[in-house]
DRENTORGU-651664 format. One record per residue: residue number from 1; x, y, z of N, C-alpha, C, O in turn. Coordinates in steps of 0.2 Angstrom, whole numbers, plus 5000, padded with zeros to 4 digits. Layout:
REM DRENTORGU-651664
+-----+------+------+------+------+------+------+------+------+------+------+------+------+
| seq |  npx |  npy |  npz | capx | capy | capz |  cpx |  cpy |  cpz |  opx |  opy |  opz |
+-----+------+------+------+------+------+------+------+------+------+------+------+------+
| NUM |    X |    Y |    Z |    X |    Y |    Z |    X |    Y |    Z |    X |    Y |    Z |
...
+-----+------+------+------+------+------+------+------+------+------+------+------+------+
This chain:
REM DRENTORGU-651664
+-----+------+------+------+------+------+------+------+------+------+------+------+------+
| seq |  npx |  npy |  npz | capx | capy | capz |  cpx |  cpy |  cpz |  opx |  opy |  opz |
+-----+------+------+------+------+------+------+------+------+------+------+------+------+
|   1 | 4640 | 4936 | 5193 | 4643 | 4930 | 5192 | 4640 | 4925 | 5197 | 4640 | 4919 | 5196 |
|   2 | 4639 | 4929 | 5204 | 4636 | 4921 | 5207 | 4632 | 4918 | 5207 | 4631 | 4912 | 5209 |
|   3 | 4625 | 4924 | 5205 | 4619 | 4918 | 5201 | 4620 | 4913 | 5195 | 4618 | 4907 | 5195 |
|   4 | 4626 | 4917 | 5191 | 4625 | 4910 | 5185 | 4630 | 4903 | 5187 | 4632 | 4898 | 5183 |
|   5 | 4633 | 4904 | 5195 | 4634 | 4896 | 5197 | 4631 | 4895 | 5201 | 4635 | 4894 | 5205 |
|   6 | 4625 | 4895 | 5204 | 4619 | 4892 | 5209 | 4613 | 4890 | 5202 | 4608 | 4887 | 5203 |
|   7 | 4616 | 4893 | 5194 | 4610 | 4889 | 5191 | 4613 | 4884 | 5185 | 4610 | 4881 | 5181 |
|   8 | 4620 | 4883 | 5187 | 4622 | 4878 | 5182 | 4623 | 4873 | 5183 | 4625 | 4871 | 5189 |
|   9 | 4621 | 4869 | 5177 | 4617 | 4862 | 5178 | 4624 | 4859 | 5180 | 4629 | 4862 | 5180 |
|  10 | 4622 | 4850 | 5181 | 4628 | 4847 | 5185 | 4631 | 4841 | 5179 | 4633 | 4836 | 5181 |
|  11 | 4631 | 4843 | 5175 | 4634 | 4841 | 5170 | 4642 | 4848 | 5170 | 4648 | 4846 | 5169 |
|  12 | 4639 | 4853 | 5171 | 4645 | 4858 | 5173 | 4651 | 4857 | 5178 | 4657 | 4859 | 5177 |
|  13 | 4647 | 4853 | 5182 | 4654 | 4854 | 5187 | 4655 | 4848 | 5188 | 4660 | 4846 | 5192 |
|  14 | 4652 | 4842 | 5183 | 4656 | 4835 | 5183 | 4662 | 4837 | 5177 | 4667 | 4836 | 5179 |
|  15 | 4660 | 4842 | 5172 | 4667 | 4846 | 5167 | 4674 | 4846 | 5172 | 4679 | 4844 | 5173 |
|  16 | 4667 | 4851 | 5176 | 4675 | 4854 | 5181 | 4679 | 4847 | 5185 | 4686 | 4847 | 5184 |
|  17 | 4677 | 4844 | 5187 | 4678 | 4839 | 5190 | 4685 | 4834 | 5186 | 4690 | 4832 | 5188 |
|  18 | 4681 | 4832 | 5179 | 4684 | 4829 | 5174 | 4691 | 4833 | 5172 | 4696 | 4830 | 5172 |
|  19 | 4691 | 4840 | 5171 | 4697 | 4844 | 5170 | 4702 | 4843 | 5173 | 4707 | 4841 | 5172 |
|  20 | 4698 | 4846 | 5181 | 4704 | 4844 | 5188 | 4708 | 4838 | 5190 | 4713 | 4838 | 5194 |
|  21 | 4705 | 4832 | 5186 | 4709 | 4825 | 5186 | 4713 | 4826 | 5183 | 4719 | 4827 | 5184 |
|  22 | 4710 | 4826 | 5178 | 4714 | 4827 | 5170 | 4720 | 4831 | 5170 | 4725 | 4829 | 5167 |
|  23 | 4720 | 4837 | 5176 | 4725 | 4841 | 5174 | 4731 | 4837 | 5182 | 4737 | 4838 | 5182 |
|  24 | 4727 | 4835 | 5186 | 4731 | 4833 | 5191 | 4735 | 4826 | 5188 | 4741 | 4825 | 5190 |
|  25 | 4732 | 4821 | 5183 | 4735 | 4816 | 5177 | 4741 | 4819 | 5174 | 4746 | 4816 | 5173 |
|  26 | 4741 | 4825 | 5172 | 4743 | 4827 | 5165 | 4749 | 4829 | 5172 | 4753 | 4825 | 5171 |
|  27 | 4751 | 4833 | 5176 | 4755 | 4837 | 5181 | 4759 | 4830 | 5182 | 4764 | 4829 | 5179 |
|  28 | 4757 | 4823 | 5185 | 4759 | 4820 | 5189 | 4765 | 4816 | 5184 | 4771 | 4815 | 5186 |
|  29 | 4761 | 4816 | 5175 | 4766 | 4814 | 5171 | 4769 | 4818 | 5166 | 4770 | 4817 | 5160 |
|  30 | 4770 | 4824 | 5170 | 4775 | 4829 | 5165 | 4779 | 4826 | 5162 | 4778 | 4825 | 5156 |
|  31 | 4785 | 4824 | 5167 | 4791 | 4822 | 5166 | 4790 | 4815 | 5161 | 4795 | 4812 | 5162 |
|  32 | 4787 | 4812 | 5156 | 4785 | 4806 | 5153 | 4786 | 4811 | 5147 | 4787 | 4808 | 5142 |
|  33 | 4785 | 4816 | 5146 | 4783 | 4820 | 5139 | 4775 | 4818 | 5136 | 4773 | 4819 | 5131 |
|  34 | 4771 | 4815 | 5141 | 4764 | 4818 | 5138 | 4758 | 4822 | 5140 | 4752 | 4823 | 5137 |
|  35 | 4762 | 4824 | 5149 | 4759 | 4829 | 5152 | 4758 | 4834 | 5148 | 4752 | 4835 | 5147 |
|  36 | 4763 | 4839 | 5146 | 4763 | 4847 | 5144 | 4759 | 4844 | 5138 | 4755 | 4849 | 5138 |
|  37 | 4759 | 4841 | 5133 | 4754 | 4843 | 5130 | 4746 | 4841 | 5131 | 4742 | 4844 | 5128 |
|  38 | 4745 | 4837 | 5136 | 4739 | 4834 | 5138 | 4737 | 4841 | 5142 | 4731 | 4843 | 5141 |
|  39 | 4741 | 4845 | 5147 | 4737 | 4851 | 5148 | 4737 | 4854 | 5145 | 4734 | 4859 | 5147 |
|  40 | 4740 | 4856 | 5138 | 4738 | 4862 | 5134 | 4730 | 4861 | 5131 | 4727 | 4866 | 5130 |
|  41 | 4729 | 4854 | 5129 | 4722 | 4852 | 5127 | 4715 | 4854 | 5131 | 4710 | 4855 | 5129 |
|  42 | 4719 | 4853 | 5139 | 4713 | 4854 | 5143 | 4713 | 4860 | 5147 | 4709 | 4860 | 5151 |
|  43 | 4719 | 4866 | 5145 | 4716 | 4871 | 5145 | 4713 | 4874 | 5142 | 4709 | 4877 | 5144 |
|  44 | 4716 | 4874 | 5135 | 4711 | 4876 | 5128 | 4705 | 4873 | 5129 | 4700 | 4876 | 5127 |
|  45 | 4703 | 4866 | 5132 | 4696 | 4864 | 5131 | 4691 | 4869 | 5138 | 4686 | 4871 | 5137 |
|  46 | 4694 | 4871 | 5142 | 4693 | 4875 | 5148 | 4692 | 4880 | 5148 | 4686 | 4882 | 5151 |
|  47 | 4697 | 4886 | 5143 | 4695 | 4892 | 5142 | 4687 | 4894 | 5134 | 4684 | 4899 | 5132 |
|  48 | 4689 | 4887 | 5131 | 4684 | 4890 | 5126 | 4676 | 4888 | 5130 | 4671 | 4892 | 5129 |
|  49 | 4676 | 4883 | 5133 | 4670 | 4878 | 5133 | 4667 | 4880 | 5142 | 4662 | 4882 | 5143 |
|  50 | 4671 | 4879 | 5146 | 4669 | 4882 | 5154 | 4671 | 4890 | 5155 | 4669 | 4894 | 5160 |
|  51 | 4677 | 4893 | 5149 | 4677 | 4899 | 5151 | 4670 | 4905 | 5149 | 4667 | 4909 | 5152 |
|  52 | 4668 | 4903 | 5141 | 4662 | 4904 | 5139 | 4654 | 4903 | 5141 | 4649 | 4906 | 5138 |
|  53 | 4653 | 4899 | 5148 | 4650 | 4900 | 5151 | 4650 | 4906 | 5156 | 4645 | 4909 | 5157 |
|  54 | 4656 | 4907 | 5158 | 4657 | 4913 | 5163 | 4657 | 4921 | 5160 | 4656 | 4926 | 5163 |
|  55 | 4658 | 4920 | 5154 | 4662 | 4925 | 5151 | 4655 | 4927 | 5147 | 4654 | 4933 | 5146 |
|  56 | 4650 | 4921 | 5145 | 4643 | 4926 | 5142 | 4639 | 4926 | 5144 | 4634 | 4924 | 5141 |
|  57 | 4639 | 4927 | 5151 | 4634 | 4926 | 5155 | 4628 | 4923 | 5153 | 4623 | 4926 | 5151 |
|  58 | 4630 | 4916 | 5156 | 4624 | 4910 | 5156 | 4618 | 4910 | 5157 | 4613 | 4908 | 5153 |
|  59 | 4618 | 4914 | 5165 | 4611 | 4915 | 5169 | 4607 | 4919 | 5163 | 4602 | 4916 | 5161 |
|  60 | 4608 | 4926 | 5161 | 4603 | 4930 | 5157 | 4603 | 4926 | 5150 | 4598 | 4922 | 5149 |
|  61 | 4608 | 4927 | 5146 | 4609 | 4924 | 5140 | 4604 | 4918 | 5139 | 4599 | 4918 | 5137 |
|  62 | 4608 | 4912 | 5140 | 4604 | 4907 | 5140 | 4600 | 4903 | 5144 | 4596 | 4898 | 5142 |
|  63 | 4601 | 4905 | 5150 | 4595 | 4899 | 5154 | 4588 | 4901 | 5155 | 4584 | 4896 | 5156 |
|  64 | 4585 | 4909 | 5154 | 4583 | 4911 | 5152 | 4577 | 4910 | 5146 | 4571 | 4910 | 5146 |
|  65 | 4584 | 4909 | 5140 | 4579 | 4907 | 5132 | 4577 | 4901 | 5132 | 4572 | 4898 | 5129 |
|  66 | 4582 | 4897 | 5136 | 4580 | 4889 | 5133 | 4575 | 4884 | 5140 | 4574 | 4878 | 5139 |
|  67 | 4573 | 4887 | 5145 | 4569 | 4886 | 5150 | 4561 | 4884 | 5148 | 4557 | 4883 | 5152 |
+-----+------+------+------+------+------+------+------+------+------+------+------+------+
């Protein structure tokens, strides 16, 4: 797993980045009632879309094919 993060691109970790605001926004206004469901979107966006890169491995799979 830690070759396939020394080869993802930085559109990747601007995601991450984007998430972790997102979810630090979403925490700050729980209490408003639109936090809890703003982190449910951005975990489900997290486990299907940044988990899937971890989970098919990236590095073999695709950096590989599309190089």
């Amino acid at each position: 797993m830690n070759e396939t993060l020394f080869i993802l691109p930085a559109s990747f970790w601007v995601v991450i980045m984007l998430l972790a605001a997102g979810a630090w926004w979403a925490a700050y206004n729980i209490s408003g009632g639109l936090g809890l469901p703003v982190l449910a979107v951005l975990g489900t966006v997290a486990a299907w879309y940044v988990g899937d890169v971890l989970y098919n491995d990236y590095a073999n799979n695709h950096a590989k094919t599309f190089r």
